[in-house]
BASEVEX-886387 format. One line per field, with one value per residue (C-alpha): residue in one letter; z, x, y; residue number from 1. Coordinates in pm, whole numbers. Layout:
// residues N
r <- [A	...]
pz <- [Z	...]
px <- [X	...]
py <- [Y	...]
k <- [NUM	...]
//
This chain:
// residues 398
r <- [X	X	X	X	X	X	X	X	X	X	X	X	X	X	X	X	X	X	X	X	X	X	X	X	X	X	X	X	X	X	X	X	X	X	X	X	X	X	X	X	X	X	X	X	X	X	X	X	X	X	X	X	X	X	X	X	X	X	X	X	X	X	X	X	X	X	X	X	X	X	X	X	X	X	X	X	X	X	X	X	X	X	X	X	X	X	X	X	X	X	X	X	X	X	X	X	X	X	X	X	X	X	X	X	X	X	X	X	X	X	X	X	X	X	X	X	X	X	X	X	X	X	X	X	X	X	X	X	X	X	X	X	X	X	X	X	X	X	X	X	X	X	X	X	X	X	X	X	X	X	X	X	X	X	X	X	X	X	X	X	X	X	X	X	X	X	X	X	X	X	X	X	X	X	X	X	X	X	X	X	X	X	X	X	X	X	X	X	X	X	X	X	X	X	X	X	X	X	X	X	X	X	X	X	X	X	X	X	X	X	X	X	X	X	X	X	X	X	X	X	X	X	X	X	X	X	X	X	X	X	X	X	X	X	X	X	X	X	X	X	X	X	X	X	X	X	X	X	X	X	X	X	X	X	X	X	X	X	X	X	X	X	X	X	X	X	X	X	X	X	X	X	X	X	X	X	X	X	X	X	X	X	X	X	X	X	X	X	X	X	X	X	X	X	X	X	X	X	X	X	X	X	X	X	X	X	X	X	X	X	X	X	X	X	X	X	X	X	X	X	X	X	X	X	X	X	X	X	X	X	X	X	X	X	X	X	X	X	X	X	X	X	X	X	X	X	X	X	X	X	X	X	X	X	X	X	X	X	X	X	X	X	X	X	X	X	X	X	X	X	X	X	X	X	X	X	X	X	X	X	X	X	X	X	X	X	X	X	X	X	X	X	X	X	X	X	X	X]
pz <- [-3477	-3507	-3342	-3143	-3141	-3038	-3372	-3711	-3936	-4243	-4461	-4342	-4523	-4330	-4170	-4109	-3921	-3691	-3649	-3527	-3269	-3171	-3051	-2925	-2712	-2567	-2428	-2735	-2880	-3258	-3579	-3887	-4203	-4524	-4842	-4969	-4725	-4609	-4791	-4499	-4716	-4915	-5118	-5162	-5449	-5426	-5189	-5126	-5149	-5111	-4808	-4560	-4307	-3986	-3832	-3468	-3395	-3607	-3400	-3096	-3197	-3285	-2989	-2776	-3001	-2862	-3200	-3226	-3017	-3299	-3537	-3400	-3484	-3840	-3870	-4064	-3849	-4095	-3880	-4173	-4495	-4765	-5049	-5391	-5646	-6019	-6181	-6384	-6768	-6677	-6377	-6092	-5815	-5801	-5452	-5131	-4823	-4521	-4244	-3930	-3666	-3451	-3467	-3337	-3104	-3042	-3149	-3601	-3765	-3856	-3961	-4304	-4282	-4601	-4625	-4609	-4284	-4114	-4191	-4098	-3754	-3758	-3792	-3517	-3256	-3350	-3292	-2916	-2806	-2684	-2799	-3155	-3474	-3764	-4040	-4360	-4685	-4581	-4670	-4606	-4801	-4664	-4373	-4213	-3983	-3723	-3422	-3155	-3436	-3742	-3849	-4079	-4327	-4418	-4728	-4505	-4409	-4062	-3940	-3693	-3447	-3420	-3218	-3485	-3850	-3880	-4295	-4424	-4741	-4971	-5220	-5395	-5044	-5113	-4739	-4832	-5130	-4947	-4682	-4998	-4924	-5211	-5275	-5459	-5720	-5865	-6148	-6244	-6589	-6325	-6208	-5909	-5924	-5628	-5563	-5308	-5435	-5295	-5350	-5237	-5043	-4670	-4670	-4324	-4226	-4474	-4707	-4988	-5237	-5599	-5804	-6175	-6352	-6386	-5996	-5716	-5707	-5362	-5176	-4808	-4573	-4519	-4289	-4496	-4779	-4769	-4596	-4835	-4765	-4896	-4990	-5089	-5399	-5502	-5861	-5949	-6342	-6598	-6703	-7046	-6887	-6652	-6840	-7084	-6744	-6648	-6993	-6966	-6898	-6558	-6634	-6864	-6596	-6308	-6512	-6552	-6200	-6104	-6354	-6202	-5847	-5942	-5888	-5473	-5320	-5629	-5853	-5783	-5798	-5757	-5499	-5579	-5876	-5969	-5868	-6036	-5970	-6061	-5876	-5751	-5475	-5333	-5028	-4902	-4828	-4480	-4258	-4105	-4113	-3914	-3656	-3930	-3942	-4243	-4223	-4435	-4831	-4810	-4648	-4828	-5139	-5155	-5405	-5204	-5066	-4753	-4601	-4525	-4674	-4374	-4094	-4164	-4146	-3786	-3700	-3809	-3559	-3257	-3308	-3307	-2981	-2771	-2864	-2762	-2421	-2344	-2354	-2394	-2328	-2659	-2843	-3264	-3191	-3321	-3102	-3142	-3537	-3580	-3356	-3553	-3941	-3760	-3587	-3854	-4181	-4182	-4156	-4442	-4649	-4553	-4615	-4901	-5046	-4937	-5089	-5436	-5452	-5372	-5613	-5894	-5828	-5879	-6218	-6355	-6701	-6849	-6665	-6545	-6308	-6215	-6115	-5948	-5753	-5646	-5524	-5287	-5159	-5075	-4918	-4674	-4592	-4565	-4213	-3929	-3739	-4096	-4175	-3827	-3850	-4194	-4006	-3715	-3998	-4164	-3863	-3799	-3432	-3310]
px <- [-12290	-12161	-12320	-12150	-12234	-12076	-12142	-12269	-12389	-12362	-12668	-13014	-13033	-13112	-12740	-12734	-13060	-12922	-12593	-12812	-12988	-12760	-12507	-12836	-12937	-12595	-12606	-12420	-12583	-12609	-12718	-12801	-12817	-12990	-13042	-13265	-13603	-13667	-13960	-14164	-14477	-14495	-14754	-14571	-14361	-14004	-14095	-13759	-13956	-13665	-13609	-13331	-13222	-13119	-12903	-12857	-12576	-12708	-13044	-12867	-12717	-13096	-13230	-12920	-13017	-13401	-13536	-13569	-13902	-14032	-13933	-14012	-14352	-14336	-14021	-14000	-13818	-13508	-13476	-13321	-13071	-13146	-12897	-13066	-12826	-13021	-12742	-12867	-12946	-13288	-13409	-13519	-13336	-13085	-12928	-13100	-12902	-13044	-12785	-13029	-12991	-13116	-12749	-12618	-12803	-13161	-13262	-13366	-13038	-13216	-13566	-13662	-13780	-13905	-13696	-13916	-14049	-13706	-13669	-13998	-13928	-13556	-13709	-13975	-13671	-13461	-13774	-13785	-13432	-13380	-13006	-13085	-13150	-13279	-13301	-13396	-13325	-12987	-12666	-12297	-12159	-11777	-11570	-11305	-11074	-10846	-10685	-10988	-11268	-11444	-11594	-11894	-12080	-12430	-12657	-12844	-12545	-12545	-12189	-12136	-11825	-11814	-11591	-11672	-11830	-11988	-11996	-12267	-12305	-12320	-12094	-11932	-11930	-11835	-11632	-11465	-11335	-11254	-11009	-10870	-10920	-10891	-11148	-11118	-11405	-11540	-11779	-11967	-12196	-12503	-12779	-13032	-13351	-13637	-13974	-14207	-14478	-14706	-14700	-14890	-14660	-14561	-14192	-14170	-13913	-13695	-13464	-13400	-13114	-13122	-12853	-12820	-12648	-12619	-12623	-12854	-13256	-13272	-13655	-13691	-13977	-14179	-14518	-14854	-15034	-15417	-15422	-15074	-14753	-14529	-14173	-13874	-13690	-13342	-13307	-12948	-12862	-12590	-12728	-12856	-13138	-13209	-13318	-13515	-13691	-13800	-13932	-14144	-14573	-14641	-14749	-14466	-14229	-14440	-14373	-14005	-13982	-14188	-13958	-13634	-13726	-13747	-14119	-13976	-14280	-14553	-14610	-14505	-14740	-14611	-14709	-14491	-14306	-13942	-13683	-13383	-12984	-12647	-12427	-12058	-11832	-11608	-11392	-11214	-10859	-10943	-11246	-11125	-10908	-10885	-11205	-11448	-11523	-11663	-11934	-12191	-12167	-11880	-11707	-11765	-12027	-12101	-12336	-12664	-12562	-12592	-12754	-12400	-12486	-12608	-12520	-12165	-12293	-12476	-12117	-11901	-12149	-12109	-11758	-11759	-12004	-11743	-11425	-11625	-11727	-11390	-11249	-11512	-11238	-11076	-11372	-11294	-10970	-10664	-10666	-10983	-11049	-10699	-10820	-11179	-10963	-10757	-11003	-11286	-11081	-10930	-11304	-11396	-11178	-11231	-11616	-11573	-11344	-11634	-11910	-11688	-11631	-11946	-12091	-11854	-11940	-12311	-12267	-12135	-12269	-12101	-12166	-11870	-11830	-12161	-12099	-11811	-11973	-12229	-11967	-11888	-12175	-12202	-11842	-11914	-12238	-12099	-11896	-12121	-11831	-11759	-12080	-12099	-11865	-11960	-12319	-12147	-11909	-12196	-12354	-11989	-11967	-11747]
py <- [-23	-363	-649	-927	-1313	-1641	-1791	-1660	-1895	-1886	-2074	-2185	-2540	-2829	-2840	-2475	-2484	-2773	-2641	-2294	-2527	-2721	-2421	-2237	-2502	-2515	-2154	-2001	-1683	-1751	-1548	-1783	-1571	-1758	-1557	-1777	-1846	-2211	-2368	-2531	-2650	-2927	-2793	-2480	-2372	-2476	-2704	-2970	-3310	-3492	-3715	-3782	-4012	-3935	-4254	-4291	-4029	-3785	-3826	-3787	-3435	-3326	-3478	-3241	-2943	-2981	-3079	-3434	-3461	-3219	-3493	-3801	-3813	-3786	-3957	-4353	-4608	-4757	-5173	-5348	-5196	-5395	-5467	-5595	-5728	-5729	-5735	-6039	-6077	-5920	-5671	-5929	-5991	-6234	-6169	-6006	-5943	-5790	-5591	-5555	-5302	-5593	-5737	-5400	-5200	-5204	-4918	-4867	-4786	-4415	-4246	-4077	-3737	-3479	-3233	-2958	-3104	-3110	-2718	-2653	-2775	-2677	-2317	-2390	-2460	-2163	-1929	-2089	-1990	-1631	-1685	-1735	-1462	-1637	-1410	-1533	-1317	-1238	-1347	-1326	-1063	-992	-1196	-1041	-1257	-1173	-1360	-1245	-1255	-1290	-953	-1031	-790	-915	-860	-575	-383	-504	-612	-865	-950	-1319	-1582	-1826	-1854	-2163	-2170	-2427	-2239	-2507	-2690	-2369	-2227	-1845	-1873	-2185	-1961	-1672	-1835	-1961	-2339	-2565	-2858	-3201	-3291	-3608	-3618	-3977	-3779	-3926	-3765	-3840	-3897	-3827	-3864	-4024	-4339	-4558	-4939	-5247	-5467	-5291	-5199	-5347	-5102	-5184	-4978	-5137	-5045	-5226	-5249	-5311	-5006	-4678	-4631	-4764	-4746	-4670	-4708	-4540	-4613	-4296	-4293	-4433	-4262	-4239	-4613	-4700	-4791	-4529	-4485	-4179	-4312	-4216	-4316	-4263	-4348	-4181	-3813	-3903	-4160	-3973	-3688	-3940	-4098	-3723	-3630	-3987	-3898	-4057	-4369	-4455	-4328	-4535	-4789	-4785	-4711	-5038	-5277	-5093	-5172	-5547	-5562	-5568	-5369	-5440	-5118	-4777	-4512	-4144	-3941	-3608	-3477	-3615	-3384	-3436	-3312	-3378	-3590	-3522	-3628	-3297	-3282	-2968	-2971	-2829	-2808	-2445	-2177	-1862	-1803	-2020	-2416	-2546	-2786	-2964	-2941	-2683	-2900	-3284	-3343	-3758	-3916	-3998	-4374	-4486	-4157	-4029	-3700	-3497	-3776	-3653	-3288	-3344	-3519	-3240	-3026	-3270	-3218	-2821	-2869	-3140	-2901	-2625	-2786	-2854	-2510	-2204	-1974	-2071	-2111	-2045	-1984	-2109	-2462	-2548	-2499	-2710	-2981	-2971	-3050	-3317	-3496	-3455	-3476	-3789	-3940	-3728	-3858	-4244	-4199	-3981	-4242	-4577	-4409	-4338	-4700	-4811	-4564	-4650	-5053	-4939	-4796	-5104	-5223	-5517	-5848	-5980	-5642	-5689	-6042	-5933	-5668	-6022	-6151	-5874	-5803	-6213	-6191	-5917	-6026	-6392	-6344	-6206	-6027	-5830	-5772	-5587	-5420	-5267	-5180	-4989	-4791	-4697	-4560	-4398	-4546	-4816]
k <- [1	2	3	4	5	6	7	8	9	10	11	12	13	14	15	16	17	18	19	20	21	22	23	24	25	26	27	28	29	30	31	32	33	34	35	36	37	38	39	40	41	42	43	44	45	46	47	48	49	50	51	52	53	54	55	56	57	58	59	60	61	62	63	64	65	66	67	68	69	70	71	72	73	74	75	76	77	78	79	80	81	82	83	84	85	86	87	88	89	90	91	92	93	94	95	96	97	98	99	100	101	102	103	104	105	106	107	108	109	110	111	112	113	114	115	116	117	118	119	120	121	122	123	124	125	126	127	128	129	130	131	132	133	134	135	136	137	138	139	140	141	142	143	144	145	146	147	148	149	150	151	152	153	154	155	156	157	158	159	160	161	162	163	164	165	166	167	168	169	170	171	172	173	174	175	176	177	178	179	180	181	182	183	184	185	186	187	188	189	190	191	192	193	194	195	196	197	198	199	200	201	202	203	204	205	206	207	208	209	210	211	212	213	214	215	216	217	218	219	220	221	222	223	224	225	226	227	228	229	230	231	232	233	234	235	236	237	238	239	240	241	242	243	244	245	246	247	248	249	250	251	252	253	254	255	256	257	258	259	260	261	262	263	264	265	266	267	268	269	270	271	272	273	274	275	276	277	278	279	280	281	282	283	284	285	286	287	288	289	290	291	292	293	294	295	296	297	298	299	300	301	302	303	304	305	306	307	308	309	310	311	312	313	314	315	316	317	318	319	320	321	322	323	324	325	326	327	328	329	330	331	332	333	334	335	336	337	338	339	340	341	342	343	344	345	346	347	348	349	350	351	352	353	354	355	356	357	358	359	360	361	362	363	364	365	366	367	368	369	370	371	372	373	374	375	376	377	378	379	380	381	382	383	384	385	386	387	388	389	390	391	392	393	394	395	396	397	398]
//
């Protein structure tokens, strides 16, 4: 006995979970499969303490998908992007430039959710729509495409008829290499740090990024501490210091996070464990073939700048959800999943491309490029019209 569904998708991370919602709320009947189940405690074991930032459009796809006002209250307001150059003969700043959303919109450019958190609630939704089967523990095992559908053997020995696999399956997405669709890979020999700390001075609001070497030292507003103002940090630096920085006893490693951060928000004190992972940028040569879109990480990998990461994710989902509205007769079929890779790949590729050469200008060590990279940051900034327009391509609207 074979079931039938609209959409099957495949993996239950945070872009999974929303793509799930999102074509649940929109009167699709979904199955998300996820052979690995979602950690929703922070205390528990496993737990993703890593934060993310959800920017204005990806907010509005949650807010469609019905899980936004589950989010809202726990979510950190992101008014003002801070760039810090400390690219000096010591670690203080040397140049600050703020990019407010005030100039833009009036609305925060984004809020900063834990990860854990946003599946937590993801999972919350999905349990609240009579058209959705979450099943955690399961996974993909076989896909099977045809013109009329996708025929789908999971981990249980259930099959499933689908119109349209929806594969979020991660960066060595076992779909992605099924349909035989070739990817592109980066490597920098970095590695990302992340943790959440406390501090002294408010953060206002503010996200500040710091650059010096070895990649950004990122801090993210989160909600207060036990009466403190708290932050996430993403501490990006080349793969041999970072694995000296996580072998450091706390106080040593406090410390080195305090003197990298240029002193901005007083000292750090951790408030979770550093979590540490490598860093890569990957595109795929396509976002679909036959009756499956690829979305998320198995679609585009970016270093963590400029919360891109699963803003582009929610974006390749809004896409999906517009081409689907338009014609739900051909929904997954040829049409549609060719329209998806040429209206979502060229932006790939452009925002793949920005955050490799931002990413790259981070890493700089000798001091002329760092000067140079000064000097950049003071030209865009410089011009209001350009430094606008850098703010609304960040947010990816016009």
């Amino acid at each position: 006995m074979r079931e039938t569904v609209d959409v099957l998708v495949s993996g239950g991370g945070v872009a999974g979970l929303a793509a799930a919602a999102a074509f649940g709320s929109a009167g699709f009947s979904v199955i998300c499969v996820e052979p690995h189940p979602p950690v929703t405690d922070a205390e528990a074991d496993g737990a993703d303490l890593r934060t993310t930032a959800i920017l204005q459009p990806g907010m509005a796809v949650l807010q469609a998908a019905g899980v936004w006002p589950r989010l809202a209250p726990d979510a950190a307001a992101l008014q003002v992007m801070r760039i810090v150059d400390a690219g000096g003969p010591d670690a203080e700043p040397r140049r600050i430039k703020d990019f407010d959303a005030a100039d833009i919109s009036d609305r925060a450019f984004g809020w900063n959710l834990p990860n854990w958190l946003l599946r937590r609630e993801m999972v919350a939704r999905l349990a609240e729509l009579p058209g959705v089967s979450f099943r955690p523990g399961v996974s993909t095992r076989a896909v099977l495409t045809r013109e009329g559908e996708a025929l789908v053997t999971l981990s249980d020995g259930t099959g499933v008829a689908a119109r349209l696999v929806v594969a979020a399956d991660g960066r060595a997405s076992p779909i992605r290499q099924a349909l035989g669709i070739g990817v592109r890979t980066w490597r920098y020999g970095q590695k990302a740090l992340s943790f959440a700390v406390t501090h002294p001075v408010p953060h206002g609001q503010v996200s500040t990024e710091i650059h010096r070497s070895g990649g950004p030292f990122t801090l993210v507003p989160l909600p207060d501490r036990d009466g403190l103002p708290a932050s996430a940090v993403v501490w990006m630096e080349r793969g041999p210091e970072a694995l000296r920085l996580m072998a450091l006893p706390v106080a040593e490693f406090e410390a080195e996070a305090t003197a990298r951060s240029g002193h901005v928000l007083g000292p750090l004190t951790l408030q979770s464990r550093p979590q540490v992972w490598p860093i890569i940028t990957q595109v795929a040569d396509r976002m679909a073939g036959e009756r499956v879109a690829l979305i998320a990480e198995a679609a585009h990998v970016l270093p963590p700048i400029g919360a891109q990461g699963l803003n582009m994710s929610l974006a390749d989902i809004a896409m999906l959800l517009e081409l689907a509205d338009k014609d739900r007769a051909g929904f997954g079929g040829v049409a549609m999943l060719d329209a998806y890779h040429r209206r979502r790949h060229p932006d790939v590729l452009l925002r793949v491309t920005g955050i490799d050469l931002l990413n790259r200008a981070s890493m700089a060590g000798a001091a002329p490029l760092r000067d140079l990279r000064m000097m950049a940051l003071d030209a865009l900034y410089g011009a209001a019209p350009v430094r606008r327009m850098v703010m609304r391509a960040g947010l990816g609207v016009r």
